[in-house]
C-alpha positions in Angstrom: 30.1 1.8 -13.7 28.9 2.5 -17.1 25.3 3.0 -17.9 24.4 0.3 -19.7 25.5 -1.7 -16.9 23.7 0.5 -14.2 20.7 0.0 -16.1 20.7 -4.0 -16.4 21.4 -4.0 -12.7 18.0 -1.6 -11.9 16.4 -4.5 -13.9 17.5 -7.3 -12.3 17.0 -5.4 -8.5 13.3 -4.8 -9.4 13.2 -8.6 -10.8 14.2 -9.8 -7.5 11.8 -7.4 -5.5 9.3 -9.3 -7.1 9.8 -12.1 -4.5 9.6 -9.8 -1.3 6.7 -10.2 0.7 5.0 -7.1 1.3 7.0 -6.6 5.2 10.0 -6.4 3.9 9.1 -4.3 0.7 8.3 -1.2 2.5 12.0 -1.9 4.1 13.5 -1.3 0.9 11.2 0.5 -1.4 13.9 2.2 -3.3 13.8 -1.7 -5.0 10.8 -0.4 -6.5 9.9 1.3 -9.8 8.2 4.8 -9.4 4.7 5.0 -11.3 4.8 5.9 -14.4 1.8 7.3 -16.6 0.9 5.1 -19.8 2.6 2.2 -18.6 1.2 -1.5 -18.4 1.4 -3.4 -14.5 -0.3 -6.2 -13.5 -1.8 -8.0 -10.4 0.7 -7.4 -7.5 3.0 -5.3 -8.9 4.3 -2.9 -6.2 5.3 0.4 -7.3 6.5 3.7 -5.2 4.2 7.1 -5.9 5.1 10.4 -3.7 7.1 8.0 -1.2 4.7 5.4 -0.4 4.5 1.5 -1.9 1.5 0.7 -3.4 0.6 -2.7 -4.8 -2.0 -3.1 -8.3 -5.1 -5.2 -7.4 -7.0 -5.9 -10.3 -5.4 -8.5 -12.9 -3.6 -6.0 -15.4 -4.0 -1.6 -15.4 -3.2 0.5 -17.9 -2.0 3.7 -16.3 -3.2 7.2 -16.5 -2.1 10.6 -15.8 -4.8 11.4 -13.5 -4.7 8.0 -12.2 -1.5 7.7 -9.8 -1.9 5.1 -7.1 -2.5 7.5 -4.6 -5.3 8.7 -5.8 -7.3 5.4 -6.5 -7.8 3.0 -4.2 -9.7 0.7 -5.9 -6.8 0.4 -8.5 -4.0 0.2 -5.9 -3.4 -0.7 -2.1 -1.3 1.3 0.0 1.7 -1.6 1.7 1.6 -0.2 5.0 4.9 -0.2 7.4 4.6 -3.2 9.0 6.5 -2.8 12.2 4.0 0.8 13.1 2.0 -0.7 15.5 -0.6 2.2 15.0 -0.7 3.4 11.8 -3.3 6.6 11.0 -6.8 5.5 10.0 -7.5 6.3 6.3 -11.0 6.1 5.1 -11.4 2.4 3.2 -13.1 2.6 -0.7 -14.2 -1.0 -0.2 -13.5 -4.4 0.6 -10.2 -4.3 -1.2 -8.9 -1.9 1.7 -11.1 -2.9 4.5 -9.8 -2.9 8.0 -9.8 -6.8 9.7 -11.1 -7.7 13.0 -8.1 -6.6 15.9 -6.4 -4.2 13.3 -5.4 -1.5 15.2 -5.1 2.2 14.1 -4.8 5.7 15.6 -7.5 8.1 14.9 -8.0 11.5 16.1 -5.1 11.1 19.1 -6.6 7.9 20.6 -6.0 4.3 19.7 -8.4 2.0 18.6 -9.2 -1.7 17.3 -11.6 -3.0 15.0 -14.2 -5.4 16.4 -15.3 -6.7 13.1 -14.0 -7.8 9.6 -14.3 -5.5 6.5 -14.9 -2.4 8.6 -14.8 0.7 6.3 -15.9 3.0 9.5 -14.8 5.7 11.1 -13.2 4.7 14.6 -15.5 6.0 16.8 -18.7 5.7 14.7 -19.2 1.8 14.4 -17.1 -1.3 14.6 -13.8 -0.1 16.8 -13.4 -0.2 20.6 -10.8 2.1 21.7 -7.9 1.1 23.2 -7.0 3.7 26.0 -9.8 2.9 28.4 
């Protein structure tokens, strides 16, 4: 396989990853392009930073250094693994990452589920019943 070739067909992978829904992008997120500093993106795109998919919210982003997806949540959204029926609790920013009503997390080695929509509280503080009573 030559490179030019190998290239084209990296393009054409992450063209097509455009059209998975976000449960079977975390299946396969090698499909996806790693962040990249000083680089243009746009609503949606998905893009991989230290292992993890992360989707752009706002219309269009220009990237920054300092900026990677990990580190701003108001930029970018974490895609979560589906099929983990408790994932960790991490702290929402906002609305954009707010927990649901019956969205189920684990949190300081008990389970718990939200009991209101847009919750951006700690389990155990406000707005979660836990789920091992």
């Amino acid at each position: 396989m030559t490179k030019e070739y190998a290239y084209r067909l990296r393009a054409l992978l992450e063209k097509a990853s455009a059209f998975l829904n976000d449960g079977d992008a975390v299946e396969a997120p090698e499909l996806f392009p790693i962040w990249l500093p000083d680089h243009d993106y746009v609503k949606d795109q998905r893009v991989r930073d230290e292992g993890l998919l992360y989707k752009l919210i706002p219309a269009t982003h220009h990237s920054q250094a300092d900026w990677p997806p990990h580190l701003v949540p108001a930029i970018w959204v974490r895609v979560d693994e589906p099929g983990e029926e408790w994932p960790e609790w991490r702290q929402p920013i906002g609305a954009q990452d707010a927990y649901a009503s019956g969205s189920k997390v684990s949190h300081n080695g008990q389970h718990w589920v939200s009991n209101i929509d847009n919750n951006v509280w700690e389990p155990g503080v406000y707005g979660w019943l836990a789920a091992d009573e």
